[in-house]
DOMAR-124410 format. One record per residue (C-alpha): residue in three letters; x, z, y. Coordinates in steps of 0.05 Angstrom, whole numbers. Each point is the difference from the previous one (the first is absolute). Example, Ala and Ser with C-alpha at 12.3 -4.5 7.8 and 13.67 -1.06 7.14 Angstrom:
  type      px      pz      py
   ALA     246     156     -90
   SER      27     -13      69
***
This chain:
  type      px      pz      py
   UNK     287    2477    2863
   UNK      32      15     -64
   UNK      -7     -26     -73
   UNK     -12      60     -41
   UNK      33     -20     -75
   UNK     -29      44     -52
   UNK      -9      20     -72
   UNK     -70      49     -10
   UNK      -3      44     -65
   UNK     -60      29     -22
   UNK       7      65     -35
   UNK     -54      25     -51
   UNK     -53      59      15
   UNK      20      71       0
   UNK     -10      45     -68
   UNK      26      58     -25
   UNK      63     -34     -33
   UNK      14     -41      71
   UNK     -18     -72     -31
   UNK       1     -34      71
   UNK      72      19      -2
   UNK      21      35      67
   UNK      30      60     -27
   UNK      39     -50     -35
   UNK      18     -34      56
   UNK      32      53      40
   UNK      40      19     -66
   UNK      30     -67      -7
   UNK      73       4       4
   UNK       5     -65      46
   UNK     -34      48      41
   UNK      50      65      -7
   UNK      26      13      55
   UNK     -44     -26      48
   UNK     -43      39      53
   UNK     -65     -30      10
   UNK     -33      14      66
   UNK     -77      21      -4
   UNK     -48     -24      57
   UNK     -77       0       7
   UNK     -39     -59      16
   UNK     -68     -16      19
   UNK     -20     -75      11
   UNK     -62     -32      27
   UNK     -16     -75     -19
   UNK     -31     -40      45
   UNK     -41     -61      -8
   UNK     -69     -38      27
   UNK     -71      18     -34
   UNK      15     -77     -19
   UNK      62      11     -28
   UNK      43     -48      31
   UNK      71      25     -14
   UNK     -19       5     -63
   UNK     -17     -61      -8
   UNK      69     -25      29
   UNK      29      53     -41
   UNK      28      32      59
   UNK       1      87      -1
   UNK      -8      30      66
   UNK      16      82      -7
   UNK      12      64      54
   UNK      50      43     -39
   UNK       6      83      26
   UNK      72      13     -20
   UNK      49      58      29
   UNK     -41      11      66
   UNK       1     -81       2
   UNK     -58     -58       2
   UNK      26     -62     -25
   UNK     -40     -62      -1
   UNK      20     -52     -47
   UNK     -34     -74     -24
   UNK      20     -21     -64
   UNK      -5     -76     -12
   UNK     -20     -38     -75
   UNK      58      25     -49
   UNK      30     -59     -49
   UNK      31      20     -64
   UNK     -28      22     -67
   UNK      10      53     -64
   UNK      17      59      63
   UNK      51     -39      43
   UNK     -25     -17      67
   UNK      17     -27      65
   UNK     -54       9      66
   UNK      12       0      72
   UNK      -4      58      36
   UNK      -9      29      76
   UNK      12      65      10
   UNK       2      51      77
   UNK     -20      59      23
   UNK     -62       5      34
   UNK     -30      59      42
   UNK     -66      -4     -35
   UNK     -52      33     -16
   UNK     -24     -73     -20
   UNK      29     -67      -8
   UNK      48     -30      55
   UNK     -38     -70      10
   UNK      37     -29      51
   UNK      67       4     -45
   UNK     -46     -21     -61
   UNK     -25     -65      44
   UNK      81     -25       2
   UNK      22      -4     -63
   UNK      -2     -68     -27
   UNK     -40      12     -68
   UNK     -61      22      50
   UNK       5     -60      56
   UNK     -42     -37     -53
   UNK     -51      47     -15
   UNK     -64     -17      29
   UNK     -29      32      84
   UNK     -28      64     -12
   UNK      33      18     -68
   UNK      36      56      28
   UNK     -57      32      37
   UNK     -34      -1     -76
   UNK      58      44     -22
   UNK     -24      65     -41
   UNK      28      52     -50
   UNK     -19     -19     -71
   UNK      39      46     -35
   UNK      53      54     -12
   UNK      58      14     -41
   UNK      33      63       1
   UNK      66      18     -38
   UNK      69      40      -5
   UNK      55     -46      -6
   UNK      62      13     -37
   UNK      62     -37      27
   UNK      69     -15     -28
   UNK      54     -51      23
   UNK      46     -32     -43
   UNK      59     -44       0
   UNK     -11     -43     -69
   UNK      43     -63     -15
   UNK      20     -16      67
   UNK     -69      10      26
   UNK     -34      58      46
   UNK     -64      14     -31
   UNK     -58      50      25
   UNK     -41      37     -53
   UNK     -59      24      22
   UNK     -51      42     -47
   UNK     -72      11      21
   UNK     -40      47     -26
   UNK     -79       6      31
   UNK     -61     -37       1
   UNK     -31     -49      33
   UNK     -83      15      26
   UNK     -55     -51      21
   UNK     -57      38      15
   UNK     -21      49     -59
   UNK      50     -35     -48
   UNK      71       7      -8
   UNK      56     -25     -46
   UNK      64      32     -12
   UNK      65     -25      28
   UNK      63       2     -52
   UNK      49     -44      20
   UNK      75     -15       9
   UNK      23     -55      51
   UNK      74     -28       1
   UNK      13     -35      61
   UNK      63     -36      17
   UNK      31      17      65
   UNK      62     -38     -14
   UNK      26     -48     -49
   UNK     -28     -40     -59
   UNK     -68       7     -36
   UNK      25      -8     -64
   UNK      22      72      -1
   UNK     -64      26      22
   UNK     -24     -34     -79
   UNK      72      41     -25
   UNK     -16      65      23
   UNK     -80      -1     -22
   UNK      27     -13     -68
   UNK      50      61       0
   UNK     -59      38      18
   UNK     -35     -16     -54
   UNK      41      26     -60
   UNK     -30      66      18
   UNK     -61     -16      51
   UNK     -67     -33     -17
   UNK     -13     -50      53
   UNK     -21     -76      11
   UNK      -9     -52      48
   UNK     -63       5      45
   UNK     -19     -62      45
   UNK     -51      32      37
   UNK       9      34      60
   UNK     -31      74      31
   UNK     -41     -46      53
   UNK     -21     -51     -55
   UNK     -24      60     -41
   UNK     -30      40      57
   UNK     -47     -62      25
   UNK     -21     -10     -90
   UNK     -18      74       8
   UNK     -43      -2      59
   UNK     -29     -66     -20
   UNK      -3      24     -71
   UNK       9     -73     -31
   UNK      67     -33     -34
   UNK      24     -67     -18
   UNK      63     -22     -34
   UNK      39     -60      23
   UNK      -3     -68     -41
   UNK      59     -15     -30
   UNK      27     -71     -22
   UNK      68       9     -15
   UNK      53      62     -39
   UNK       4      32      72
   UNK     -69       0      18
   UNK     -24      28     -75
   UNK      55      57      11
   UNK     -29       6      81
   UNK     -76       7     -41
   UNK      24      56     -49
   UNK      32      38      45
   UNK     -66      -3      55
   UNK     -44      18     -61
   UNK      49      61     -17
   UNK     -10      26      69
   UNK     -78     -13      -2
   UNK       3      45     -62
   UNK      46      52      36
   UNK     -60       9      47
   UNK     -68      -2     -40
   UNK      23      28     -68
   UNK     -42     -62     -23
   UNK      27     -28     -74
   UNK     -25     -64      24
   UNK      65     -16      45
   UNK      42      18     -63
   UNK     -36     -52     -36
   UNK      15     -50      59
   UNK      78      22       9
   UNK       1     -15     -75
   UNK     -29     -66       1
   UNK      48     -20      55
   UNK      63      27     -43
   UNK     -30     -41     -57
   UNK      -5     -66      37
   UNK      63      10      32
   UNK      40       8     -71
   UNK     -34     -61     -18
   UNK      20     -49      46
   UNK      72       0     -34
   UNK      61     -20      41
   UNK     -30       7      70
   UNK      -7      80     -18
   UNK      78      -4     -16
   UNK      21      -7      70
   UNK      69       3      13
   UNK      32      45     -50
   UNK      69     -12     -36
   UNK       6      79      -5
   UNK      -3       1     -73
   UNK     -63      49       2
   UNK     -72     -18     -27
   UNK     -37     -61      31
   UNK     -54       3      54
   UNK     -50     -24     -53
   UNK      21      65     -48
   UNK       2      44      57
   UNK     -74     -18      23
   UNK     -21       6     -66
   UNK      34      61     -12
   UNK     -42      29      64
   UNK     -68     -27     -26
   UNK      10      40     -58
   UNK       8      58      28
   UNK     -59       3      41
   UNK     -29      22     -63
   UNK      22      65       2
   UNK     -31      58      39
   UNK      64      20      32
   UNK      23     -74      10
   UNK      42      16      69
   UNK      75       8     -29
   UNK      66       0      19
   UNK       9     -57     -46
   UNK     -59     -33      30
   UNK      17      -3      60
   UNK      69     -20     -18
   UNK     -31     -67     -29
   UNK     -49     -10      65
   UNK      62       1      42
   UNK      46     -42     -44
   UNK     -56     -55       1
   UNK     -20      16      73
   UNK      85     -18       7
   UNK       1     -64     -31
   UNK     -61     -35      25
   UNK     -12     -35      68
   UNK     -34      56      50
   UNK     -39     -54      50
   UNK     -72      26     -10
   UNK     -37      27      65
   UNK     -10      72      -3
   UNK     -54      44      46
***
């Protein structure tokens, strides 16, 4: 087992004029110099008709990679505004389908009820290229990882545009210090939800946003609602992201977290972002800029799928 410690971007879609920001990316001078190694991979998600891991908010995948299958079982993430931290089981397996007997041992399955892993089916599919940089960044190894594709659940698909910075070695904190250098030229934000969470909302077709009862949980609801309206284009998660931006510059102090940096306060920040869900073209550098400097300062403890 290993804890996987990481901080998910979501870039905007693709136009003409590269809005979601991955030309951008790969010009960024923290990136000059830097050969980024390109591999192809196809995943298959498995789950029960029921649902179970799911419902434990557990991801069970195949992954096709360099000639290799690689099963892995992800285990319920904790964190908030991008920054996570899941268990994860990863070997090689001779396929074509799942190995169950090495599935059976590990201990996130030993309390999974007889006969769930006979029940085990593809639900469905991502497929993407992934771009990968490493980097040495105050003191800390960090992984970049940029994933371009889409993810398909029966006749409907979403598209995949994402950057992951995972910490291999050293201190989190620098994970939040390089996603802000990134973003004085790159158009980015936190995203909470991840490609298994979104695959099982496609082929179920139905959402929900977590309830939120403190600053961390109203930033953990924004954030879930900007994804939601990544994937269905529909104004009505714009409307909820802004609500919860709203709510959280109102509950004064709590939204402060702890700053002492001299910069604007969590409550001006969230406000700041509600505001600019106005606009049409409302995923900035500067935007994202504020999502991470709040997503900094406040407590990251909500349960993520």
């Amino acid at each position: 087992m290993a804890n996987e410690i990481e901080l998910k971007l979501a870039l905007g879609a693709l136009d003409t004029e590269d809005a979601g920001g991955a030309e951008a990316l790969r010009r960024h001078p923290r990136l000059a110099g830097v050969t980024p190694t390109l591999t192809q991979l196809g995943n298959t998600y498995f789950d029960t008709p029921e649902g179970d891991l799911e419902a434990a908010r557990m991801a069970l995948r195949l992954r096709r990679a360099d000639g290799r299958l690689l099963q892995t079982l992800k285990t319920r993430g904790q964190g908030g505004g991008g920054l996570s931290t899941r268990g994860e089981w990863e070997w090689e397996v001779p396929g074509p389908g799942l190995d169950l007997e090495g599935l059976a041992a590990l201990p996130p399955m030993t309390e999974r009820e007889a006969g769930l892993l006979e029940r085990l089916a593809p639900r469905f599919a991502t497929d993407f290229e992934r771009e990968t940089w490493w980097l040495d960044h105050e003191g800390a190894t960090i992984e970049l990882a940029l994933d371009i594709g889409e993810i398909r659940a029966g006749e409907r698909a979403v598209a995949i545009r994402e950057l992951e910075l995972e910490l291999k070695a050293g201190e989190p904190e620098a994970l939040w210090s390089l996603a802000e250098a990134l973003t004085d030229r790159v158009a980015l934000r936190p995203s909470d939800t991840s490609k298994a969470a979104r695959g099982g909302a496609l082929l179920d077709g139905a959402r929900s946003l977590p309830e939120a009862c403190d600053a961390g949980g109203w930033l953990h609801r924004a954030t879930a609602a900007l994804d939601a309206l990544a994937d269905t284009g529909d104004d009505a998660w714009r409307l909820e992201a802004r609500r919860a931006f709203q709510r959280l510059a109102e509950l004064g102090d709590d939204a402060d977290g702890d700053n002492g940096t001299g910069e604007a306060s969590g409550r001006d920040q969230a406000r700041a972002l509600a505001e600019a869900l106005d606009a049409e073209r409302w995923l900035t550098p500067a935007f994202g800029r504020h999502m991470l400097r709040l997503a900094r300062r406040l407590p990251g403890d909500a349960e993520l799928s």
